[in-house]
Steps between C-alpha positions, in 0.01 A plus 500: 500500500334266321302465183130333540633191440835507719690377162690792494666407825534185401673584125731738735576199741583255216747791310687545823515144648832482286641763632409447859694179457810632340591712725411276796263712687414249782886512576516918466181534710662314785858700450252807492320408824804420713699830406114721578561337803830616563402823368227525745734413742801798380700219465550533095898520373569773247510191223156348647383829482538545097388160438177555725399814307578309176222282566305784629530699153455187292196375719327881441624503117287139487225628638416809281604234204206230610266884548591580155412173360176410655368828424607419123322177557200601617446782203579243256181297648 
């Protein structure tokens, strides 16, 4: 969702670039990826299992949070 001139996105981007980096996505997007595969494969321990839909909460609490604020962004244009 973008505004006409893709700023919005762009304002978003900048905002959560910080927070991207503080909590080290790159290295939680590769613990995420090996325990869906694990998951995939029923393989998950009861401990793995928590922390795997931690990520899965947090990843779909992020999402409606980057909704909410490009549809704020792109009123506000």
């Amino acid at each position: 969702m973008r505004n006409g001139n893709g700023h919005g996105s762009a304002v978003l981007d900048e905002m959560l670039e910080p927070v991207s980096r503080s909590l080290g996505l790159k290295t939680a997007q590769a613990c995420v990826e090996k325990l869906a595969e694990k998951c995939n494969e029923g393989k998950l321990t009861a401990n793995e299992r928590a922390e795997y839909d931690a990520y899965v909460q947090a990843g779909t609490l992020i999402g409606i949070l980057q909704a909410k604020a490009r549809r704020i962004l792109s009123k506000a244009n």
